[in-house]
C-alpha positions as CSV (number, residue, x, y, z in Angstrom):
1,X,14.3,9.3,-15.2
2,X,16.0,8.6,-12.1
3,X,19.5,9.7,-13.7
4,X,20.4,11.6,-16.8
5,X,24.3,10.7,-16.2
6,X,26.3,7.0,-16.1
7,X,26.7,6.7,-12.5
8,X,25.8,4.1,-10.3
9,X,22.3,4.3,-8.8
10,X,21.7,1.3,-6.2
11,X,19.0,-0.8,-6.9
12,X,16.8,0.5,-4.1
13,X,17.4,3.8,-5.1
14,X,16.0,2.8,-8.4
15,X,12.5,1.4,-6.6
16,X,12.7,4.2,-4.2
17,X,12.9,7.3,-6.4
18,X,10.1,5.5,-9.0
19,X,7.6,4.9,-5.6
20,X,8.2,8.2,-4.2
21,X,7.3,10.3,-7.8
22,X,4.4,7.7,-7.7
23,X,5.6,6.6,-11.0
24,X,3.0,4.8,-13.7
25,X,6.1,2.8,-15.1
26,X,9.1,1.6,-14.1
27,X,11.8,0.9,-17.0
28,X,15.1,-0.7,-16.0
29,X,17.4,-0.5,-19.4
30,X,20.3,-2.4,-19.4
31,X,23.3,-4.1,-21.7
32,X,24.9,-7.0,-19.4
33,X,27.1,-9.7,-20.3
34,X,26.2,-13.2,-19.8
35,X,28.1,-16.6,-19.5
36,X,26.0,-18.2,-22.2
37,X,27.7,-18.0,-25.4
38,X,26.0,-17.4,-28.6
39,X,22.3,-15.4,-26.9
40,X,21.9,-12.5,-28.4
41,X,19.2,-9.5,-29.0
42,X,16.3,-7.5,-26.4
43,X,14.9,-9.4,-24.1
44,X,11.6,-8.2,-21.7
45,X,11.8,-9.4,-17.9
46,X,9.1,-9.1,-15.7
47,X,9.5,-9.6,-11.8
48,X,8.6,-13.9,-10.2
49,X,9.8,-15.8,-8.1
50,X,10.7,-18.2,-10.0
51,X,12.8,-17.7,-13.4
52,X,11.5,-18.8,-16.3
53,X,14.6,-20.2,-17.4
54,X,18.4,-20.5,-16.2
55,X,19.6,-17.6,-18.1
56,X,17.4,-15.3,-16.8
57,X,17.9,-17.1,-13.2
58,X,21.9,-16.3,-14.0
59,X,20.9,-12.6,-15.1
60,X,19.0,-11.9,-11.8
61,X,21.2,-13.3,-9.7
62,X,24.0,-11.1,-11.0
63,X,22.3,-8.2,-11.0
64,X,20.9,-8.2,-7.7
65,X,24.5,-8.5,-6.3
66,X,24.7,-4.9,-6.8
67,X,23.0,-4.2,-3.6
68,X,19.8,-4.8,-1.2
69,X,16.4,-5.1,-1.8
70,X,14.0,-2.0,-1.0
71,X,11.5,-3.6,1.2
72,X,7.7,-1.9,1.6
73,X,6.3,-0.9,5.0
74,X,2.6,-0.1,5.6
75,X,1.7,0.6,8.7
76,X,-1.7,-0.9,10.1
77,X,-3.0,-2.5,13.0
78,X,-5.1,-5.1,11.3
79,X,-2.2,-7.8,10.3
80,X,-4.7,-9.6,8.2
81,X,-6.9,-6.4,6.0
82,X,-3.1,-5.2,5.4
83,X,-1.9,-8.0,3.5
84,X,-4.8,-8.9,1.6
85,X,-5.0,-4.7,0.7
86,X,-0.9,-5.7,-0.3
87,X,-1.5,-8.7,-1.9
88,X,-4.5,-7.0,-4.1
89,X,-1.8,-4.1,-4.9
90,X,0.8,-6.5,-6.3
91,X,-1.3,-8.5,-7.9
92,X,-2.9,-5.5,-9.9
93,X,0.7,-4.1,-10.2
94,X,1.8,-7.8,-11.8
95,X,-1.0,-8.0,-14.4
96,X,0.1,-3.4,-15.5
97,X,3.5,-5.0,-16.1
98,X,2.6,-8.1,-18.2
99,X,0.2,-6.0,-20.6
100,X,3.3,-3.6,-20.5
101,X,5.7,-6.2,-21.2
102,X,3.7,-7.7,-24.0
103,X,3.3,-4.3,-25.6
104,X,7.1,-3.2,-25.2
105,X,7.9,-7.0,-26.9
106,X,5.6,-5.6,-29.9
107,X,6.8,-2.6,-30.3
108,X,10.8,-3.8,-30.1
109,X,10.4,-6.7,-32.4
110,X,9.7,-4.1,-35.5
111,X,12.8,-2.4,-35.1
112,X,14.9,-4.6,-32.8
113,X,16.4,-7.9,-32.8
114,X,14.7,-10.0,-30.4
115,X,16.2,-13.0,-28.1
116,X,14.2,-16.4,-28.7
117,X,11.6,-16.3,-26.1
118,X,12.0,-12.7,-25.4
119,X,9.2,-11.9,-22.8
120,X,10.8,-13.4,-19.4
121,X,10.5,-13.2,-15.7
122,X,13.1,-13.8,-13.0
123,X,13.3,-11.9,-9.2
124,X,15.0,-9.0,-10.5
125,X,15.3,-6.7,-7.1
126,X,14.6,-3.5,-9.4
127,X,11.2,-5.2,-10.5
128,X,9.6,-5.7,-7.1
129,X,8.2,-2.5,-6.1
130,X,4.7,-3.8,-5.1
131,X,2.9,-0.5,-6.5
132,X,5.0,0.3,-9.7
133,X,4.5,-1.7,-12.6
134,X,8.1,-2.4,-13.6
135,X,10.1,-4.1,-16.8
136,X,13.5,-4.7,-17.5
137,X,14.6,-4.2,-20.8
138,X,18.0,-6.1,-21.8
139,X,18.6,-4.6,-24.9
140,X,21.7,-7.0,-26.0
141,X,24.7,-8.4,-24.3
142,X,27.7,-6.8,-24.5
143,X,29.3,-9.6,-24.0
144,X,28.3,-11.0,-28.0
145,X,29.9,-8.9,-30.6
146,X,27.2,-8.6,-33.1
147,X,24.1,-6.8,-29.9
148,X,27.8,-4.9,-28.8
149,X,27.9,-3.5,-32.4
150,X,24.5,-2.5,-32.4
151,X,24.3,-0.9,-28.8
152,X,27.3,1.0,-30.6
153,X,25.3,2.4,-33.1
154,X,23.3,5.8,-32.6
155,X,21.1,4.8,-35.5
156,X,19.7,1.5,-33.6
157,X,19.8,3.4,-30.2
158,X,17.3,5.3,-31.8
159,X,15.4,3.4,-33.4
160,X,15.1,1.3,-29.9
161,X,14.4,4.4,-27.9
162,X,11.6,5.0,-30.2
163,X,10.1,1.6,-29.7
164,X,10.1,2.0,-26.2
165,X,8.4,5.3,-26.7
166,X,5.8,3.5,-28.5
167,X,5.4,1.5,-26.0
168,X,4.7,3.8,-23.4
169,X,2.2,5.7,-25.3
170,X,0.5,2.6,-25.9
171,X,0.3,1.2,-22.1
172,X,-0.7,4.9,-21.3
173,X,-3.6,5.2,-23.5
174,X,-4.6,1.6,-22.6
175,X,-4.6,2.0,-18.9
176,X,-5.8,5.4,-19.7
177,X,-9.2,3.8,-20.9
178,X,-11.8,4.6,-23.8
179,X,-13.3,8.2,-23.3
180,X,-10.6,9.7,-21.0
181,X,-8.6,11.5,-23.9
182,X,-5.6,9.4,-23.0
């Protein structure tokens, strides 16, 4: 946990706290507001380029207004085996937080409402640590009054924070392997 209170942690904090602990997982939980009436329920975000739709374009862009991106230094004098080691780190790091994302879509549509399409990407700053597999969860907008009601209840918290337990344990024991105990 990078926090255990409701204050504002900047973005980069976020990355940098989850990079320095040499996290397994990064999980960005949130309940935004959005522009576009009527969406409703959780929705899964993984980090591209590219959006893979406007919403989550208009999400991203919102939330990375917050503050600056936490950029990645290696040191090295050979330009060219450094960004092939980088690009083999992201790359590695991508695929952890699509099997993650896929599980953590599972696990919340048992217990959960779920937006249509609910496993998304967009260039969410919080997501682009290049060695953390990272997901953000938008639980619901606050900004439709039927996910507002439900973030309200401690019942459905619950039952969402269990799911993203679940989750967890799953990705764990997966990455884990057969035979390790894990």
């Amino acid at each position: 946990m990078t926090r255990d209170t409701d204050e504002f942690l900047r973005l980069d904090d976020r990355v940098r706290i989850a990079r320095q602990h040499e996290a397994d997982l990064l999980i960005s939980i949130h309940a935004d507001t959005i522009s576009v009436k009527g969406i409703r329920g959780a929705t899964v975000y993984t980090v591209s380029d590219k959006a893979s739709d406007p919403e989550a374009q208009a999400l991203a862009d919102r939330e990375n207004l917050s503050d600056q991106f936490a950029g990645m230094e290696i040191k090295n004098d050979n330009k060219e085996v450094t960004d092939i080691l980088i690009d083999l780190i992201r790359r590695e790091t991508h695929n952890f937080s699509m099997s993650f994302a896929h599980t953590l879509v599972g696990q919340l549509s048992t217990s959960v409402g779920l937006i249509n399409n609910p496993q998304r990407s967009a260039g969410f700053k919080v997501l682009k640590a290049p060695d953390v597999p990272s997901v953000l969860v938008e639980l619901g907008y606050l900004s439709n009054a039927k996910d507002e009601a439900q973030l309200l209840n401690a019942d459905w918290r619950g039952k969402a924070a269990q799911s993203i337990t679940n989750a967890v344990a799953l990705f764990a024991s997966a990455k884990a392997g057969p035979g390790t105990g894990g």
